[in-house]
Legacy VTK file of the C-alpha trace (Angstrom):
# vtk DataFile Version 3.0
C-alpha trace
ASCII
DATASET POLYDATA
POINTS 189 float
7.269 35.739 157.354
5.777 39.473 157.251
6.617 39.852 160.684
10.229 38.918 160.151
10.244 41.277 156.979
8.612 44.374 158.992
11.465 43.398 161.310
14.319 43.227 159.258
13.479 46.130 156.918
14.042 49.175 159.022
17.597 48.006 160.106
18.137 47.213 156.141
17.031 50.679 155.632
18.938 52.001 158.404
21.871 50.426 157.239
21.868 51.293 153.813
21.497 55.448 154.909
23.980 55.413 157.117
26.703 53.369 155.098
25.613 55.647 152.020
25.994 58.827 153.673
29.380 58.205 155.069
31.830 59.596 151.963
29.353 62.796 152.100
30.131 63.189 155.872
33.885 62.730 155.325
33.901 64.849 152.468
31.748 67.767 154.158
34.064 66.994 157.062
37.490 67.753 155.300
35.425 70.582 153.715
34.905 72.114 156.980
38.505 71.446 158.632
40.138 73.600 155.423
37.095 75.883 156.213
38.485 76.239 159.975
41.862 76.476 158.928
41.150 79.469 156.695
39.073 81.084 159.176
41.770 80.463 161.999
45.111 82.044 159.674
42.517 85.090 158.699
41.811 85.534 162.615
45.728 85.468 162.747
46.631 87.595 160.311
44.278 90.204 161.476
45.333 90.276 165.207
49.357 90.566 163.603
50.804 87.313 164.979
53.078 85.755 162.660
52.893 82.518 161.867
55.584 80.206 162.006
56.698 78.061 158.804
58.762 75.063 158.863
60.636 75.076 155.446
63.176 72.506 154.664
63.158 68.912 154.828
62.724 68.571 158.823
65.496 66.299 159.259
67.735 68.865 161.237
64.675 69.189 163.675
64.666 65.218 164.395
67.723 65.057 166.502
68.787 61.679 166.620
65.309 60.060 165.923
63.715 59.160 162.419
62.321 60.961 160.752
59.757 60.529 157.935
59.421 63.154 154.924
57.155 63.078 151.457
58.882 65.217 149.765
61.948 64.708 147.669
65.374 65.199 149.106
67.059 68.170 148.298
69.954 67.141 148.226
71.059 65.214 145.240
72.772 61.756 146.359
76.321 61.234 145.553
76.515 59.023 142.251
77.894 55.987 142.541
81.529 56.191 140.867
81.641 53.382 138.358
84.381 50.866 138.945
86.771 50.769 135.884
87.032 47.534 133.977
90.710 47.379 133.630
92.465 44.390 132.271
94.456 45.090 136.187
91.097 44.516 138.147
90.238 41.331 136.211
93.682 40.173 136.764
92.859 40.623 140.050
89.330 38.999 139.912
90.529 36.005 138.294
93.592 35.299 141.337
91.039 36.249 144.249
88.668 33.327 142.013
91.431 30.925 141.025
92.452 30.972 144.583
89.129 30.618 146.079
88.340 27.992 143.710
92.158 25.883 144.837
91.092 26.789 148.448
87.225 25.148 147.955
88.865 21.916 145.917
91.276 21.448 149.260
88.394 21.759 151.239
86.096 19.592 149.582
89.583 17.170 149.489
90.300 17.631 153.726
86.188 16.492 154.309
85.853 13.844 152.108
88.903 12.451 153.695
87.672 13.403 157.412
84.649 11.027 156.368
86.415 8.346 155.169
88.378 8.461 158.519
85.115 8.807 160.443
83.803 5.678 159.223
87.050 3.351 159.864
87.373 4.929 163.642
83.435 3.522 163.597
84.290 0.352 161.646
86.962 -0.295 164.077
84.672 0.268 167.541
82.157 -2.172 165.690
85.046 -4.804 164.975
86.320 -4.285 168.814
83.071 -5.388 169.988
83.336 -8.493 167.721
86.745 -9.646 168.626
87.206 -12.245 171.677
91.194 -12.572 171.122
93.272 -10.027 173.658
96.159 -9.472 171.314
93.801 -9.053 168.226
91.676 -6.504 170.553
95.342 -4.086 171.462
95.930 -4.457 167.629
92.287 -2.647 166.964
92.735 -0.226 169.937
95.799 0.929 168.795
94.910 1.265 165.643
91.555 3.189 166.713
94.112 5.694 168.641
96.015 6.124 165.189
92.808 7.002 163.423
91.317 9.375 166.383
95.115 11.101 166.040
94.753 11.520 162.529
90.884 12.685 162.974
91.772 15.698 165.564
94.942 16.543 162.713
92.594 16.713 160.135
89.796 18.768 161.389
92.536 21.427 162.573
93.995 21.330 158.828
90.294 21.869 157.847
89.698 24.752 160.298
92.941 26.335 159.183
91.611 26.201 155.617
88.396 27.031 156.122
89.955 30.128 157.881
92.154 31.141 154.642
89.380 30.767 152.637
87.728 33.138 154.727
90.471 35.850 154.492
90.913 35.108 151.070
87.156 35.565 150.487
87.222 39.232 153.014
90.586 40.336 151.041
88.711 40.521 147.514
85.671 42.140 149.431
88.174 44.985 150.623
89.341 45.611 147.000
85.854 46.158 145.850
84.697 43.320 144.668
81.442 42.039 144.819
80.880 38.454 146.556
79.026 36.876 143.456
81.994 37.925 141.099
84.358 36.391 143.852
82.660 32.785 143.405
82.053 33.153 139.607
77.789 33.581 140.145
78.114 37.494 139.246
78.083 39.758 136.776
82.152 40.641 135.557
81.975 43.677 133.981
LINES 1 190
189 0 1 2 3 4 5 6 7 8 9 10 11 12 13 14 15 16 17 18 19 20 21 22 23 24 25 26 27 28 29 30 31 32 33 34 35 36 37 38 39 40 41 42 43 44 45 46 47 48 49 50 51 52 53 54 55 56 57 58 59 60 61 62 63 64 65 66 67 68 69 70 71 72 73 74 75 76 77 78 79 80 81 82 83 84 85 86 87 88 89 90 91 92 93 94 95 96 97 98 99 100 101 102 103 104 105 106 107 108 109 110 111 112 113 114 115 116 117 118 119 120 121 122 123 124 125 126 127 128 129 130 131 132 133 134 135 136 137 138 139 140 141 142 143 144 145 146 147 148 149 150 151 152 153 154 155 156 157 158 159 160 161 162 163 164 165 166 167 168 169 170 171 172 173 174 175 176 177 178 179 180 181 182 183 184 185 186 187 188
């Protein structure tokens, strides 16, 4: 056990010193780099070179690549002009929502309808594979047909809603409205 002590305590010791001095060193270190500095503008000044200053905000010397600055822009940004709560623009609001709202109920309408149709078209395959009797089997088939017909009309009536909604939805975007206050989750001023 002493032996393992006398081991370990030098590298404790060793440890402890050299974690314990290292703030000192990086102190005494950033001492010396301002020291340098000075020395080096001092050696500059006296030999009558000119130093060159970068003053602005650097951003004209970036080009086309970012650039990264600490200091505050100079440039005050543009304020935000606040949108006018006339009784015109919730006129507006309220047909851009009322007709979002009609357009979403006809949607809702056009699926739950494609379902329903889904499920007879699958009904009907099930019953074909039940039914032994040649004129009772043409009967389903052509009935399947009607129902796959009515299907593909459907899902292009659903598409071409689902597209008007979309304009609908882009239109109120364009005059200025946000997307919650188009679907009645936002703030109406």
């Amino acid at each position: 056990m002493r032996d393992a002590w006398f081991r370990i305590f030098p590298i404790m010791l060793c440890f402890i010193l050299i974690s314990g001095s290292y703030p000192v060193a990086a102190v005494q270190s950033l001492v010396e780099a301002a020291r340098r500095e000075a020395e080096r503008r001092n050696m500059l000044e006296e030999l009558g070179i000119e130093e060159t200053v970068i003053e602005g905000n650097g951003r004209c010397y970036a080009g086309e690549g970012n650039v990264s600055i600490s200091a505050p822009s100079e440039v005050d940004p543009k304020p935000v002009p606040a949108i006018p709560s006339s009784s015109k623009n919730q006129s507006s609001l309220g047909r851009y929502r009322a007709e979002l709202q009609k357009l979403d109920q006809n949607i809702r309408k056009e699926e739950a309808r494609l379902r329903k149709l889904q499920d007879r078209l699958q009904s009907l395959k099930r019953e074909n594979l039940k039914i032994g009797d040649s004129s009772r089997r043409s009967r389903n088939e052509e009935s399947q047909k009607r129902t796959q017909e009515q299907i593909e009309e459907l899902q292009v009536d659903l598409k071409l809603l689902q597209k008007e909604r979309a304009e609908a939805y882009d239109s109120g975007k364009k005059d200025g409205f946000l997307p919650g206050e188009l679907v009645g989750k936002g703030i109406i001023p």
